[in-house]
VEXVO-668787 format. One record per residue (C-alpha): residue in three letters; x, y, z. Coordinates in pm, 1 decimal. Each point is the difference from the previous one (the first is absolute). Layout:
! VEXVO-668787
+------+----------+----------+----------+
| rest |        x |        y |        z |
+------+----------+----------+----------+
|  ALA |        X |        Y |        Z |
...
+------+----------+----------+----------+
! end
This chain:
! VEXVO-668787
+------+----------+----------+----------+
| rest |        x |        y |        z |
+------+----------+----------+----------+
|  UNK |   8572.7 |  11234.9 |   5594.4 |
|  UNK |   -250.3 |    239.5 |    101.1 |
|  UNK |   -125.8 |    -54.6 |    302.2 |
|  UNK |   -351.2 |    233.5 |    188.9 |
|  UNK |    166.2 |    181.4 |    168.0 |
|  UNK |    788.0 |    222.1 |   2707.9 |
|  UNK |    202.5 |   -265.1 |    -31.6 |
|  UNK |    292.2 |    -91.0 |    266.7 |
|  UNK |    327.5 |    242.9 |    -42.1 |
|  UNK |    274.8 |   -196.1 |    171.9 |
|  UNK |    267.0 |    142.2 |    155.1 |
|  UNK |    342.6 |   -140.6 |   -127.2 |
|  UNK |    257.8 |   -189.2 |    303.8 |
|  UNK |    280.1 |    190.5 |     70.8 |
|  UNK |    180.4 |   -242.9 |   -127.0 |
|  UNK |     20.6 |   -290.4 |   -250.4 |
|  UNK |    177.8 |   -353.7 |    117.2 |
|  UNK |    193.5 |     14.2 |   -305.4 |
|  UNK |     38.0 |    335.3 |   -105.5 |
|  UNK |    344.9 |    109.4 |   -137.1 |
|  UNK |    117.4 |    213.8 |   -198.3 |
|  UNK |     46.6 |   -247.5 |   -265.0 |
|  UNK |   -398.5 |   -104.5 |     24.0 |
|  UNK |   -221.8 |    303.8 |   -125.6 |
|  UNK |   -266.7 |   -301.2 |    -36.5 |
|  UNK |    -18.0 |     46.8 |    373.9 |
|  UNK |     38.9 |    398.0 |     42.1 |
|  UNK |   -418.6 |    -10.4 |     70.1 |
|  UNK |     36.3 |   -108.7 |    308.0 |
|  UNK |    302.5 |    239.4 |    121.8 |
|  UNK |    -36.2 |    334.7 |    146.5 |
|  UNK |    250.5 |    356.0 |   -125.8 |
|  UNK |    367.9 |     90.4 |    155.3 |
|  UNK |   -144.3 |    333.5 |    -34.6 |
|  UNK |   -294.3 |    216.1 |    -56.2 |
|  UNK |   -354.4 |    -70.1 |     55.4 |
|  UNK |   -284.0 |   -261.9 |   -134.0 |
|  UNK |   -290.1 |    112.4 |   -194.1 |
|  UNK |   -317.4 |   -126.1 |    -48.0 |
|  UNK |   -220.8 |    105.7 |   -315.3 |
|  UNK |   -370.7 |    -74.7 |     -5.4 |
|  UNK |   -156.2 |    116.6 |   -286.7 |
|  UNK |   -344.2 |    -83.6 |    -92.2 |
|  UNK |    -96.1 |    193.0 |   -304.0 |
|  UNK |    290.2 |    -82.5 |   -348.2 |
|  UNK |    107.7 |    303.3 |   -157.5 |
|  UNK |   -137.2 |   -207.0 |   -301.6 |
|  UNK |   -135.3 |   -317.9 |   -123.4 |
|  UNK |    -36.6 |   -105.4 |   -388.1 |
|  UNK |   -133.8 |   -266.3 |   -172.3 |
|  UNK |    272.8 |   -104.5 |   -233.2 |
|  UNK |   -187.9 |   -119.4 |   -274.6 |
|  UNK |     -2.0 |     78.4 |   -366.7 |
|  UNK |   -355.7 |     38.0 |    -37.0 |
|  UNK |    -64.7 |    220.1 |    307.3 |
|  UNK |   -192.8 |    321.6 |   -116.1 |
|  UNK |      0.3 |    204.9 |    343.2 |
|  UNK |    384.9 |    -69.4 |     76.8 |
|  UNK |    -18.9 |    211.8 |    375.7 |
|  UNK |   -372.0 |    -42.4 |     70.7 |
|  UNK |   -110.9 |   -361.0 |     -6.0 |
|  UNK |   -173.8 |   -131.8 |    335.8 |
|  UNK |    106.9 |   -337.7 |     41.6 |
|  UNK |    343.2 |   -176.3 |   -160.8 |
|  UNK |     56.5 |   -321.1 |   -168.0 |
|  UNK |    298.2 |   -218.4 |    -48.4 |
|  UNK |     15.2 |   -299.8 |   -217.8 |
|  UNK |    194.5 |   -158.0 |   -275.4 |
|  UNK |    -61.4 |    -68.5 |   -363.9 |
|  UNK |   -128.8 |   -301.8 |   -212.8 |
|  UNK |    283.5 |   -263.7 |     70.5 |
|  UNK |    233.4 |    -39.4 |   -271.6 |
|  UNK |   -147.8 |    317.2 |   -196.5 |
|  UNK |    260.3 |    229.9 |   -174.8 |
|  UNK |   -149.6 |    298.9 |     36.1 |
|  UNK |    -71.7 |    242.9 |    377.5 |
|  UNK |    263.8 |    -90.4 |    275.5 |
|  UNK |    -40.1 |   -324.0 |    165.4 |
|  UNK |    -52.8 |    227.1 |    311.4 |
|  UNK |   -251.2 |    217.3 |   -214.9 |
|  UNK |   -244.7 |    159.7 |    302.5 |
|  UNK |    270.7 |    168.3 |    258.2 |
|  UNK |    -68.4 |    243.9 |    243.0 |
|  UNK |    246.3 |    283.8 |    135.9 |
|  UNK |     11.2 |    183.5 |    343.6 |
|  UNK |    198.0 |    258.2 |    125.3 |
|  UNK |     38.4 |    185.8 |    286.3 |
|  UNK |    167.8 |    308.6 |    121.3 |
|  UNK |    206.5 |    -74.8 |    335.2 |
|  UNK |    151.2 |    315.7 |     65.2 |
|  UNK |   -229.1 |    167.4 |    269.7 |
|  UNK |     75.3 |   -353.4 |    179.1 |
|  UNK |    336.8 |   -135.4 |   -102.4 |
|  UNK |    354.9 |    222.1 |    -41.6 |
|  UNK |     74.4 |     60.7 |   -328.5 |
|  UNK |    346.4 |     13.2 |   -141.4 |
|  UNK |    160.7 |   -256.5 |    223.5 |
|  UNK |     85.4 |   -301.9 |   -258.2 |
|  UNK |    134.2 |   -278.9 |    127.4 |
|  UNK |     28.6 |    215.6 |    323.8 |
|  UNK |   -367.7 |   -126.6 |     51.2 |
|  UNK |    -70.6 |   -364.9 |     45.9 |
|  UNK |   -348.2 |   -147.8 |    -97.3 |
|  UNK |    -81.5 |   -252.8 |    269.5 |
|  UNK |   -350.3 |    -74.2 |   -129.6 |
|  UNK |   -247.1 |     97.3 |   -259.3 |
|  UNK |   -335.8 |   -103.9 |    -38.5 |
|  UNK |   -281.7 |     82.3 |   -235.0 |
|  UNK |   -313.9 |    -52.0 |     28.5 |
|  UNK |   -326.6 |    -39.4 |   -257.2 |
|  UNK |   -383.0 |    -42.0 |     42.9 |
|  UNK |   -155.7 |   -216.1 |   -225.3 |
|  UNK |   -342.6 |    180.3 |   -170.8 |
|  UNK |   -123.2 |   -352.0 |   -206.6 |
|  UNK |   -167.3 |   -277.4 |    216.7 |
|  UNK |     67.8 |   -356.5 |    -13.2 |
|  UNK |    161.5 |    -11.8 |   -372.1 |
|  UNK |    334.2 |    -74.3 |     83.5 |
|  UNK |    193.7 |   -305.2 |    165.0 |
|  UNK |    229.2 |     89.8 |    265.2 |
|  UNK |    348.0 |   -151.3 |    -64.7 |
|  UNK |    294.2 |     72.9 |    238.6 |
|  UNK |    295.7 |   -174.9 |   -178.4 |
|  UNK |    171.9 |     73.8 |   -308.5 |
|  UNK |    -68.6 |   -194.5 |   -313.4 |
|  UNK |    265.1 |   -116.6 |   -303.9 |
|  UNK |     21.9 |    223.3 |   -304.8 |
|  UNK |   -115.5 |   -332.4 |   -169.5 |
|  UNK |   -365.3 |     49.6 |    116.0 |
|  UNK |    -59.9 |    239.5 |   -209.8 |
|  UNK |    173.9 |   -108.7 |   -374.6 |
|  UNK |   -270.3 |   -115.8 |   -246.4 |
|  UNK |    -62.7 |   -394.7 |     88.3 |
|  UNK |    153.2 |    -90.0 |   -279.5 |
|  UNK |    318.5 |    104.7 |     67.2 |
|  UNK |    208.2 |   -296.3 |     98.1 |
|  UNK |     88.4 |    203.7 |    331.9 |
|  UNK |   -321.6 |     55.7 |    115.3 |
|  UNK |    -97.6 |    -80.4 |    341.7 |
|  UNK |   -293.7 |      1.7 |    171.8 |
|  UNK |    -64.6 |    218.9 |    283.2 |
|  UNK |     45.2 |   -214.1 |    285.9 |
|  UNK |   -254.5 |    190.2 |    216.0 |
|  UNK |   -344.6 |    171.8 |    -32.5 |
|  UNK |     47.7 |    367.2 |    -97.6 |
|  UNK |    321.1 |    236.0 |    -63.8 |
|  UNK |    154.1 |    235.9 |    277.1 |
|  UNK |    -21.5 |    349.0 |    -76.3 |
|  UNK |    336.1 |    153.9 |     50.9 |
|  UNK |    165.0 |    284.2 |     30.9 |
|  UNK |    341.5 |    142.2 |   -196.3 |
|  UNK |    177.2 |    389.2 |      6.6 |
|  UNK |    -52.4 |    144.3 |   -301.0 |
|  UNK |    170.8 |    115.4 |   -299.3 |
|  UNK |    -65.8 |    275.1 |   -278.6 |
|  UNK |    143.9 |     28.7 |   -364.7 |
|  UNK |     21.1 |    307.2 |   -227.8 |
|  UNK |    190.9 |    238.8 |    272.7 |
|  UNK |   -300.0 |    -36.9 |    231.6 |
|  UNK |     89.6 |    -19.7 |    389.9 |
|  UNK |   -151.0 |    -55.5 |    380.4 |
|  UNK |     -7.7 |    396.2 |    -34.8 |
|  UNK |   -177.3 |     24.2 |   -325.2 |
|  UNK |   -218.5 |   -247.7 |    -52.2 |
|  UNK |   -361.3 |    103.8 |     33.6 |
|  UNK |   -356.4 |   -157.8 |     35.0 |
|  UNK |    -66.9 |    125.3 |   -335.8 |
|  UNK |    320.5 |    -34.2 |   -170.2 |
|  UNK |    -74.5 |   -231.0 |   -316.9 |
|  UNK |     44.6 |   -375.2 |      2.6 |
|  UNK |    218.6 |     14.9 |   -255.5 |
|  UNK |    192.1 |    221.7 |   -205.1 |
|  UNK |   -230.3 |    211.1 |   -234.8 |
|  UNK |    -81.0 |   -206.5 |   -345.3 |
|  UNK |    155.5 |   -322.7 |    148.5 |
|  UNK |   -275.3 |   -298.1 |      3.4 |
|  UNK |   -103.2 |    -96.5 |    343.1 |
|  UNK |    -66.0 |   -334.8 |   -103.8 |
|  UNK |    345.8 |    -47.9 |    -17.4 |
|  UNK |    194.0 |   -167.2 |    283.3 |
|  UNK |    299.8 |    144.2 |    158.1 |
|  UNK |   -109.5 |    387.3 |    -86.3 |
|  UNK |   -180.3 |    128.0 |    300.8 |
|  UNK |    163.2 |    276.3 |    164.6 |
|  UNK |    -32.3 |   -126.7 |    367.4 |
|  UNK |     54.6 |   -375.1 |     92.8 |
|  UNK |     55.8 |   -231.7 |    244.1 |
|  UNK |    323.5 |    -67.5 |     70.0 |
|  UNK |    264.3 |   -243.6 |    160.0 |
|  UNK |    371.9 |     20.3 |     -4.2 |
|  UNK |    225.4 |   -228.2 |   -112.8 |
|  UNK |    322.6 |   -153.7 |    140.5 |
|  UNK |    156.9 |    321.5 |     -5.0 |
|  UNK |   -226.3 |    188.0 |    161.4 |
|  UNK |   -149.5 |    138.8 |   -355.2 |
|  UNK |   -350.1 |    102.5 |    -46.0 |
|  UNK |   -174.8 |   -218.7 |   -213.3 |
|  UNK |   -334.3 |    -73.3 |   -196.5 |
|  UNK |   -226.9 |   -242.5 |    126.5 |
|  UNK |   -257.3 |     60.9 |   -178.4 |
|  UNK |     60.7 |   -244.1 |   -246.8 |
|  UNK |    183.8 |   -308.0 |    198.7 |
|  UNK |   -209.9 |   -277.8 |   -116.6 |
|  UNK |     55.5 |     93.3 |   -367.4 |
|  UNK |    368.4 |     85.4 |     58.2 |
|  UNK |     54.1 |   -339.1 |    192.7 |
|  UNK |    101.4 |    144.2 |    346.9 |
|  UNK |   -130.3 |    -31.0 |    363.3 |
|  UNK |   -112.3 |    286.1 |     90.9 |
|  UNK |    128.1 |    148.6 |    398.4 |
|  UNK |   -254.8 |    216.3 |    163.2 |
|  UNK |     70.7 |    199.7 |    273.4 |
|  UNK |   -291.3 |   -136.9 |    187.0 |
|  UNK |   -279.9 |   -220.0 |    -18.5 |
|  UNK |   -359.3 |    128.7 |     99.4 |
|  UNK |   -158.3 |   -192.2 |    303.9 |
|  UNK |   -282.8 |      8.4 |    194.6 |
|  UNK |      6.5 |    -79.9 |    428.4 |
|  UNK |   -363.3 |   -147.2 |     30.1 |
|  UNK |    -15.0 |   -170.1 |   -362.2 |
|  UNK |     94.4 |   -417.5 |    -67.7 |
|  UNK |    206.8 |     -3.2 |   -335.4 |
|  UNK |   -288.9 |   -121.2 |   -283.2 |
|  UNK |   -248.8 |    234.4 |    163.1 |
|  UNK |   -237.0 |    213.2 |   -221.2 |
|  UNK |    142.6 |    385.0 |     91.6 |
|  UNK |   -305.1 |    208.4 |    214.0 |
|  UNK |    -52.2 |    391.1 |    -83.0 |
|  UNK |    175.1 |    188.0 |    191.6 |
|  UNK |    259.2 |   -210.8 |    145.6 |
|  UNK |    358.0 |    117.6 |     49.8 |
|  UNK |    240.4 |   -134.3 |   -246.6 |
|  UNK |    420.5 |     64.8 |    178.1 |
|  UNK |    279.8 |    -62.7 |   -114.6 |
|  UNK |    329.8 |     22.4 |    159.1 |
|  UNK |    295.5 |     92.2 |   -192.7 |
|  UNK |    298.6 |   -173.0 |     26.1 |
|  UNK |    188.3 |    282.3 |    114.2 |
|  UNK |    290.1 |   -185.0 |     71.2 |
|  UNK |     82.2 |    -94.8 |   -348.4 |
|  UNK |    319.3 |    224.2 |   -118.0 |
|  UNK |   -144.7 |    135.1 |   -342.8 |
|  UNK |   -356.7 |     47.2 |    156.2 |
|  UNK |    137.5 |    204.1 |    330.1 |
|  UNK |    188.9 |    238.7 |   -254.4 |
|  UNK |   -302.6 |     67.3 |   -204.6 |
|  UNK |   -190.6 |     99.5 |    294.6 |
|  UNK |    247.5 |    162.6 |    149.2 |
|  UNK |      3.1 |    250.1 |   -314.7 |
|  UNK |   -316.1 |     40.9 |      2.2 |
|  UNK |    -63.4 |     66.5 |    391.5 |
|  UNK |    372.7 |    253.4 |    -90.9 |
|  UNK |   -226.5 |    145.0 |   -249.3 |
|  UNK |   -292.1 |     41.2 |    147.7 |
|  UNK |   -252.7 |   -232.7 |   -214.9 |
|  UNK |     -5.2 |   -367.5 |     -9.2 |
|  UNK |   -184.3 |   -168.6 |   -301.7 |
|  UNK |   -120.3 |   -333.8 |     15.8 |
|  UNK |   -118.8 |   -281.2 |   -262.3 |
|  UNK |   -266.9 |   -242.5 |     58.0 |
|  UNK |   -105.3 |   -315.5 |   -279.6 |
|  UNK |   -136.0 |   -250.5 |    -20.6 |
|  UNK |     -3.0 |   -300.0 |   -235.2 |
|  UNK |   -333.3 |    -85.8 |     60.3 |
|  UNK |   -107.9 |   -235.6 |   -287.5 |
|  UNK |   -271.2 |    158.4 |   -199.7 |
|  UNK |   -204.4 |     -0.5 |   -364.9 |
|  UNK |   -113.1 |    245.8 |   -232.1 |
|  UNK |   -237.4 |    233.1 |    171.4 |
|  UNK |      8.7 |   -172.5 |    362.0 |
|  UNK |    173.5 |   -165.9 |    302.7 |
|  UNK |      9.9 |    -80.2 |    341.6 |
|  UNK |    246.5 |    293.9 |    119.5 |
|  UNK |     75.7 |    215.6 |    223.1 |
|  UNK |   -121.7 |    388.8 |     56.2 |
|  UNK |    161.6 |    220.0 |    290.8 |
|  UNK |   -199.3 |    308.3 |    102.5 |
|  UNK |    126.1 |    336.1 |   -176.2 |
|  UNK |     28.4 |    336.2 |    190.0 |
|  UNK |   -175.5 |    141.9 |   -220.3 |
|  UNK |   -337.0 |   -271.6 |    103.3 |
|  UNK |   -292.8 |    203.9 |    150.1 |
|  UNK |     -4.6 |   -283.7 |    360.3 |
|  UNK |    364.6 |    186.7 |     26.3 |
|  UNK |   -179.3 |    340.0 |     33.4 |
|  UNK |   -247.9 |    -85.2 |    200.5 |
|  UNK |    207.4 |   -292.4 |    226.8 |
|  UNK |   -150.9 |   -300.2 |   -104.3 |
|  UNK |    314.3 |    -95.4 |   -146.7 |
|  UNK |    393.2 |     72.2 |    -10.0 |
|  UNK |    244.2 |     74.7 |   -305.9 |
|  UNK |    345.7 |   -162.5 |      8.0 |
|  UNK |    219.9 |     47.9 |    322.2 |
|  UNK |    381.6 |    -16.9 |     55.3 |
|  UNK |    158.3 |    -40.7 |    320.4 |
|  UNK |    376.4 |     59.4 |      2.9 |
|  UNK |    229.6 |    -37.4 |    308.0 |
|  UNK |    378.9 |    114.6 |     -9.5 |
|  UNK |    284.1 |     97.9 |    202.6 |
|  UNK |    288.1 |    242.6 |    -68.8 |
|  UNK |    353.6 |   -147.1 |    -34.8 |
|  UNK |    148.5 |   -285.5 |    -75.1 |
|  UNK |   -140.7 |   -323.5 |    138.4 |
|  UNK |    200.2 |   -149.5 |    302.7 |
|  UNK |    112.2 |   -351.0 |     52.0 |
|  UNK |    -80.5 |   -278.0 |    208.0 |
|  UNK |    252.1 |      6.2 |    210.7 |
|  UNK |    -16.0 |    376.2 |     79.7 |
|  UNK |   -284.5 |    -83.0 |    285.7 |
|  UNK |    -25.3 |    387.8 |     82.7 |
|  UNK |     53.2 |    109.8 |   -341.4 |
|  UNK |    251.8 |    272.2 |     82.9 |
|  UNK |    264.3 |   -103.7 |   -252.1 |
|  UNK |    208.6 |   -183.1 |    174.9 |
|  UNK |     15.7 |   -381.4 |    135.0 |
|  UNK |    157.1 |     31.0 |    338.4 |
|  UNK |    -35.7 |    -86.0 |    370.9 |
|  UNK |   -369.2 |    165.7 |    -18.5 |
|  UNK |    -96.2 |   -216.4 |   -269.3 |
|  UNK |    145.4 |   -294.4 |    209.6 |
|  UNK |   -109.8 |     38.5 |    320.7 |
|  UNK |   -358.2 |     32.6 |   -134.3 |
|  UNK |     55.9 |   -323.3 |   -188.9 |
|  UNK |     93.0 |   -111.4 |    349.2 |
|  UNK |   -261.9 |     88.1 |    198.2 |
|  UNK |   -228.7 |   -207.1 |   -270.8 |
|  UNK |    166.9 |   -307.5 |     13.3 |
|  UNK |   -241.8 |   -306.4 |    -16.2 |
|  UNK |   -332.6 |    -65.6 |   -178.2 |
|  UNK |    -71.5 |    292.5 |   -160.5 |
|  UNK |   -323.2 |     27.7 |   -275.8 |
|  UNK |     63.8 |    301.6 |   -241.3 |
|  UNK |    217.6 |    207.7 |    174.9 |
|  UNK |    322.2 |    223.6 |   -113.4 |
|  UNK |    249.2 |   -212.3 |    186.6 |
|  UNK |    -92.8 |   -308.1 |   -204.7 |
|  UNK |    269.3 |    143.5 |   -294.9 |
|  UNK |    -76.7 |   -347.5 |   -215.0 |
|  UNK |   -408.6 |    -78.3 |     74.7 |
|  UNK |     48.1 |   -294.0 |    119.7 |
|  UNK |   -229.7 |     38.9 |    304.9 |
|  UNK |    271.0 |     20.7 |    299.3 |
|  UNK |    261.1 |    216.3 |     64.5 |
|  UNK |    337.8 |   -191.8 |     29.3 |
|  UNK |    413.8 |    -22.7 |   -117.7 |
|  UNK |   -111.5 |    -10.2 |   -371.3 |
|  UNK |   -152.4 |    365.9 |     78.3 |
|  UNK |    291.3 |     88.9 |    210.8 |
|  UNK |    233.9 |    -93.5 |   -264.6 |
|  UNK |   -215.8 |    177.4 |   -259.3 |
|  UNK |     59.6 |    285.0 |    188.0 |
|  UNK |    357.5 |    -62.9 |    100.8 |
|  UNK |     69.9 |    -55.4 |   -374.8 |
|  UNK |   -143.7 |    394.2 |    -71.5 |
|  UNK |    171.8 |    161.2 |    297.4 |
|  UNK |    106.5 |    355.0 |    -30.1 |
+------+----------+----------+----------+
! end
């Protein structure tokens, strides 16, 4: 199809109720054995593109859509409007540190340029949705609208984080953009492995799709029509294994590239999606309006457990006398190793059961 064309920063608890070192899902909540944290704040992306094989200014466009393609169509990805940011962390984040650096949260954020078009929708929806109605599989979308989402992104044809350009071409020179599965960017997910893989086409290829966020909005009701110039978020699920990796390169590398889509349900020529406000947008320059924004927090070393209440490496008669001196009702503190509200003998066995 072809379509016409300061938010909250929480600080992370010291420590998780559950955190081991067998749990990286909870390693967002736990502070470094070593080293410092960092917080990035960066309000202007190194760059944003509209991923989209009919863009003609690939660099310069003001305002970015996402949506899908016709349902059940063979030709475009399913995913065919996609937009890419990506932002230099260096002057705020160490470079070079790997896995030396954990990513404790990561947030981007996007201002939407259209007004009242698109239908706010929070949850995921099945792959089904959007297979031609004919297909015995289909399914209908359960609730008004689709969520915009956001994925990491992948490049073909040697292209990396490092190389990829606003301008570099959508696809390889002489390849047909109305091809799907050619573009040289795309959203991506991982699979079981921890692989990077395409989502660009997951209704057609039969798969449910696993972003790394879904966009939400703190003063909108799900089914809402979407006002100009609110602030789309979404919250990556840093704690997911494959996900922390990927952004731990990047943040090691200095650049961070994200992937936002949408399969917003559209025709030929027209359709109620979404548009995000592009650097490049003249309310940027004069402060009307803001480009994408990425806030990162980390902390150097590895991420300590539970049961280390002082984080200093070991679990020992420090750790136990400050479990001690919490005993009772406790809501959300370090001393309650298992969340469960109070601090008791299953927490003094927890830590007990770690000792030395």
């Amino acid at each position: 199809m072809i379509p016409t064309p300061m938010n909250d920063v929480r600080t992370p608890r010291v420590h998780a109720s559950a955190c081991t070192a067998l749990a990286l899902a909870l390693v967002a909540s736990c502070p470094a054995l070593a080293g410092g944290t960092h917080v990035a704040d960066i309000g202007v992306p190194a760059l944003d593109r509209w991923m989209y094989p009919f863009n003609p200014s690939p660099g310069s466009r003001i305002a970015i859509s996402t949506f899908g393609s016709t349902p059940g169509a063979a030709e475009f990805d399913s995913r065919d409007g996609q937009m890419i940011v990506g932002f230099d962390t260096a002057a705020q984040l160490p470079t070079g540190l790997g896995n030396g650096l954990t990513v404790t949260r990561c947030v981007l954020e996007l201002e939407v340029s259209n007004n009242l078009v698109f239908t706010y929708d929070p949850t995921p929806d099945p792959w089904q949705a959007f297979i031609s109605a004919s297909d015995p599989a289909w399914q209908a979308d359960a609730d008004p609208g689709q969520p915009v989402e956001c994925f990491v992104v992948g490049f073909r044809n040697g292209l990396t984080a490092q190389t990829f350009a606003e301008n570099t071409p959508f696809a390889p020179v002489g390849t047909s953009g109305l091809l799907p599965g050619v573009r040289n960017a795309f959203a991506a997910g991982f699979d079981a492995q921890g692989a990077l893989i395409d989502v660009s086409q997951n209704p057609r290829q039969r798969f449910q799709a696993q972003p790394a966020a879904i966009g939400t909005f703190t003063d909108l009701q799900p089914g809402s029509l979407v006002p100009g110039g609110s602030i789309m978020r979404f919250e990556l699920e840093v704690a997911q294994p494959a996900l922390q990796a990927y952004l731990q390169g990047g943040v090691s590398a200095g650049r961070i590239l994200l992937s936002v889509s949408s399969l917003t349900q559209v025709v030929q020529g027209a359709g109620p999606f979404p548009s995000f406000i592009a650097k490049e947008h003249p309310n940027v320059t004069f402060g009307l309006s803001r480009p994408a924004r990425l806030i990162v927090e980390a902390t150097e070393g590895s991420p300590c457990v539970a049961v280390d209440l002082n984080c200093d490496g070991t679990v020992n008669g420090l750790d136990l006398g400050a479990l001690l001196g919490a005993w009772g009702t406790c809501d959300a503190c370090d001393a309650d190793i298992n969340g469960d509200g109070v601090v008791n003998g299953l927490d003094l066995g927890a830590l007990l059961g770690s000792w030395g």
